[in-house]
C-alpha positions in Angstrom: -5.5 -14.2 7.7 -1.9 -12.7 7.2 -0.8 -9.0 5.8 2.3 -8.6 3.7 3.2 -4.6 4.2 5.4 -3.0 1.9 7.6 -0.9 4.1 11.0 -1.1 2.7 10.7 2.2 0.1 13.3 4.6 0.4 11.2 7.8 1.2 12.7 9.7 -1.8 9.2 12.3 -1.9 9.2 12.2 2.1 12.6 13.1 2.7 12.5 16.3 -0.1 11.4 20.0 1.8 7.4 20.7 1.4 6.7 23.8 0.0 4.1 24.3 3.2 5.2 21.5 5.3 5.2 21.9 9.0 6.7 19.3 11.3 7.4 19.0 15.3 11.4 17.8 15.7 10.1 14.2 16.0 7.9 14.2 12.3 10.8 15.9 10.6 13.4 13.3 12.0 11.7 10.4 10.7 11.1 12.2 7.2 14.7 13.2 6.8 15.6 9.3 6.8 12.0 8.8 4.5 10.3 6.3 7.1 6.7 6.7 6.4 5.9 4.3 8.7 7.3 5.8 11.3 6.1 9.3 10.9 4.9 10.2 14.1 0.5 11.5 13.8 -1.0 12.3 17.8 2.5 10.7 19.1 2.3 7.3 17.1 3.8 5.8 14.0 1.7 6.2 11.3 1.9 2.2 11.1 0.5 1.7 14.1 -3.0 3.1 12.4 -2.8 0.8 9.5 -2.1 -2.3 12.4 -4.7 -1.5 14.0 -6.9 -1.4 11.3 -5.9 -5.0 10.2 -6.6 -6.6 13.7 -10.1 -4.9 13.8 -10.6 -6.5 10.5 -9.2 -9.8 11.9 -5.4 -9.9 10.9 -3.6 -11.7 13.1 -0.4 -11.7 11.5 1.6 -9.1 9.4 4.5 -9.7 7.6 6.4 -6.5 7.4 8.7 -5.9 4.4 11.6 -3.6 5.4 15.0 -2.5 3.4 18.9 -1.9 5.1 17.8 1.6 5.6 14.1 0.7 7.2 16.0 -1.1 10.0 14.4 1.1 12.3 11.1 -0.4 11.9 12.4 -3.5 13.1 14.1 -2.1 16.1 10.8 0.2 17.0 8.3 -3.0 17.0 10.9 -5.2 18.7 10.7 -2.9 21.7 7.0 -2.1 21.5 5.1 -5.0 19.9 1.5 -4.9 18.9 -0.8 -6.4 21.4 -3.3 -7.6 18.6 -1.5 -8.6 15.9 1.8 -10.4 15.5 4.7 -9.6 13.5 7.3 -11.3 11.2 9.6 -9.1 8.9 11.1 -9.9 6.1 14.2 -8.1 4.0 14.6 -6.8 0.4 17.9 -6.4 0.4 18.5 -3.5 -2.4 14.6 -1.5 -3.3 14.3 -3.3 -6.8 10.7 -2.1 -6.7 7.2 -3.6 -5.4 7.2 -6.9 -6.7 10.6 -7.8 -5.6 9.6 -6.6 -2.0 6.7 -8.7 -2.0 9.2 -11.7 -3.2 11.0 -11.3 -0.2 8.1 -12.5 2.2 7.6 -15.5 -0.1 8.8 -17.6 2.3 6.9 -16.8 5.6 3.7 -16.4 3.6 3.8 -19.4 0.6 3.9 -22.5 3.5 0.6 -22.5 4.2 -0.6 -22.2 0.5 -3.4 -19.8 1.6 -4.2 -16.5 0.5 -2.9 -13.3 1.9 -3.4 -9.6 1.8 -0.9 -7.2 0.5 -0.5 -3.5 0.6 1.8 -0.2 1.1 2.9 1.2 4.4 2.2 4.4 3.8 -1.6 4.6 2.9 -4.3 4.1 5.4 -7.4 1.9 4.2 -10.7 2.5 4.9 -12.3 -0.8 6.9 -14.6 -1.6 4.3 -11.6 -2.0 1.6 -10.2 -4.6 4.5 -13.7 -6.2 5.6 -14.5 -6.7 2.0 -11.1 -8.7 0.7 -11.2 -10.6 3.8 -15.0 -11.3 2.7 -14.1 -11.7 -1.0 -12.8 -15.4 -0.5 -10.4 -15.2 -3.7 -8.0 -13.2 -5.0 -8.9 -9.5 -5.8 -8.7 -6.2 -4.6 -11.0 -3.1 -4.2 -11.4 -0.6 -6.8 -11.6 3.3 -6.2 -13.8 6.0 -8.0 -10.8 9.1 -8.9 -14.3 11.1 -7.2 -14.1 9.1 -3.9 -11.0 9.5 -3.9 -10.4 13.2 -4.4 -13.8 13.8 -1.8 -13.1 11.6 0.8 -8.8 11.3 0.6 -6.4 13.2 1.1 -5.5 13.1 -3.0 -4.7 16.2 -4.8 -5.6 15.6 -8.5 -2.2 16.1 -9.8 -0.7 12.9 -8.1 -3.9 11.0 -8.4 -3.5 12.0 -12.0 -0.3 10.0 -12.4 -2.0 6.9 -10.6 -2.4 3.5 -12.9 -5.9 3.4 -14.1 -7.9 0.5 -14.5 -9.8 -1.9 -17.1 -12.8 -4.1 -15.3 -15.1 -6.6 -17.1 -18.7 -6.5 -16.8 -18.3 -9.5 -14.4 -16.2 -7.3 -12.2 -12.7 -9.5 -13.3 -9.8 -7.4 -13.9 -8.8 -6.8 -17.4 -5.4 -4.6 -17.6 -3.8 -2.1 -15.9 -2.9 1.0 -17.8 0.2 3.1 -16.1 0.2 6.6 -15.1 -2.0 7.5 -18.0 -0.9 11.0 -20.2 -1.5 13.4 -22.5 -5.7 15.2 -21.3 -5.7 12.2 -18.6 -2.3 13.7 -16.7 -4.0 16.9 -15.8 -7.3 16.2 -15.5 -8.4 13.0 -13.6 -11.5 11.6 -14.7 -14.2 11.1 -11.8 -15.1 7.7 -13.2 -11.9 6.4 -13.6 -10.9 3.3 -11.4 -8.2 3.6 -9.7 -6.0 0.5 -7.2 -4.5 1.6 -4.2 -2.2 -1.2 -4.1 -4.0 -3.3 -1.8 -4.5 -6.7 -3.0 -6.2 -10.2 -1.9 -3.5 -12.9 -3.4 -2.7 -16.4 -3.3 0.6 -17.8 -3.7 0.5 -18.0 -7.2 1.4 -14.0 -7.6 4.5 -14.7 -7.0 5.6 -16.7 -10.5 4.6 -13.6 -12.1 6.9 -11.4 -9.6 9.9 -13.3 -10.6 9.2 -13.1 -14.3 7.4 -9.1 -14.7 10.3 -8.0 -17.1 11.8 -4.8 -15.4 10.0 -1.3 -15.7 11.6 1.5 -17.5 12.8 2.6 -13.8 14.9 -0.6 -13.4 12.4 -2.5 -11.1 9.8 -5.1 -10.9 6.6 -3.3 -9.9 3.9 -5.5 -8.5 0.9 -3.5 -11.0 2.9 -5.1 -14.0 3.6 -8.2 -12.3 -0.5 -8.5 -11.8 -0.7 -7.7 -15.5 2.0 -10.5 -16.5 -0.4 -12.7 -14.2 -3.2 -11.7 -15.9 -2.0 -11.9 -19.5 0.7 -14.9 -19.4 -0.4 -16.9 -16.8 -4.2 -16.8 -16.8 -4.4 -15.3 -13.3 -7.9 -13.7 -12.3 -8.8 -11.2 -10.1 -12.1 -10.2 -8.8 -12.4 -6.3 -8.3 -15.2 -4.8 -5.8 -16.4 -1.2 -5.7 -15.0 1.1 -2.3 -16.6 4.4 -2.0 -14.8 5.5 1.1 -11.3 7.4 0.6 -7.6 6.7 1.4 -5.3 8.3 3.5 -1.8 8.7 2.0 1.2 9.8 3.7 3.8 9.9 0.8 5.0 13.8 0.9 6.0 16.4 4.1 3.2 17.8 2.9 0.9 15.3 3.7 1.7 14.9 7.4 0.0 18.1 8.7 -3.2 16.9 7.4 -3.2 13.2 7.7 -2.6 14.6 11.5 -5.9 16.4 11.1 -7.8 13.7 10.2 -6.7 10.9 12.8 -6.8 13.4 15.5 -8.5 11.7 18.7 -7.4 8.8 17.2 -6.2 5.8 19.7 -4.7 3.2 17.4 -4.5 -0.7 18.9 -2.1 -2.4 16.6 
């Protein structure tokens, strides 16, 4: 099965000073220029962790999804390639959000007709989130409890409270998704909320809804809408299954001191 990682981003949170952040030369050199993905953790890109996770779950190909100013993650695979998993990348050209970036890998993923996974660069999913979309068969993606998430990630509850939360059917189809809830929800994230990580199980047909999302009030197409649009338009399904394990996000200077605490003794084999 092929990946699609969303790795163009600009950074903006990465590159802003942490209030407690504290990085070697190396860590604070890759946030200054906001590449997550190449945020050094135990001496390797943080990417390398998330590659290595696909090829134990039996990715053999990964379509990386880069922007002019992520050039560097081109240039850093193209001298040390992965030994288990091969890579393709693919160019959004200006960051016109999620589901314009996943547009630009239409054309190495859509030949084949077959379905494909999809997800950020900077989060690190737990192997039962990959095991079970690869197992799943269908489009879909795993769900996450806000408890899992704030027990076994690295989520403090004011950013998960601005996650999109979502509405699942008693036959475990996705319904809606509601956007960075407000009002009690903003500062107080419910425990039994569901929560997507923006990791997905997708066929080709996602991306008819990527060209037609209307823009967000930011300017951009983000792929949670253009799943909605899919669902509510188009008559697209998608079959959600319960992950109890956490995810490991690496979107703030802040973030890089622990996520190195966590994958320490780590040995990542993208």
């Amino acid at each position: 099965m092929r990946a699609v990682i969303l790795a163009g981003g600009l950074g903006t949170r990465l590159r802003r000073p942490g209030a407690a952040a504290r990085l070697d030369a190396a860590q604070a050199a890759a946030a200054d220029r906001g590449l997550k993905a190449l945020v050094p953790i135990g001496g390797r890109p943080f990417l390398d962790y998330g590659l290595s996770g696909l090829a134990d779950a039996g990715v053999s190909e990964a379509v990386l999804v880069i922007g002019p100013a992520s050039a560097a993650i081109r240039e850093h695979y193209a001298k040390n390639p992965p030994s288990r998993i091969r890579l393709s990348f693919a160019e959004q050209r200006e960051p016109r959000g999620s589901a314009d970036a996943l547009l630009a890998a239409e054309p190495l993923v859509d030949a084949g007709g077959t379905d494909f996974l999809a997800m950020n660069s900077d989060d690190l999913y737990p192997p039962s989130a990959l095991r079970g979309l690869i197992e799943l068969g269908r489009p879909g993606l795993p769900v996450f409890s806000g408890a899992a998430l704030l027990a076994h990630g690295n989520f403090p509850p004011e950013r998960l409270a601005r996650f999109a939360t979502l509405e699942i059917g008693a036959n475990g189809e996705l319904r809606r998704i509601v956007e960075k809830p407000g009002g009690a929800a903003a500062g107080a994230p419910s425990g039994d909320s569901w929560y997507s990580m923006n990791l997905w199980r997708f066929s080709p047909a996602i991306f008819e809804p990527c060209r037609r999302v209307p823009l967000s009030t930011r300017g951009e197409k983000e792929l949670p809408q253009a799943v909605g649009f899919g669902i509510a338009a188009l008559g697209l399904s998608f079959r959600t299954f319960p992950c109890a394990e956490g995810v490991i996000d690496l979107s703030t200077r802040d973030d890089v001191e622990g996520v190195a605490a966590r994958l320490a003794g780590e040995a990542p084999r993208p």
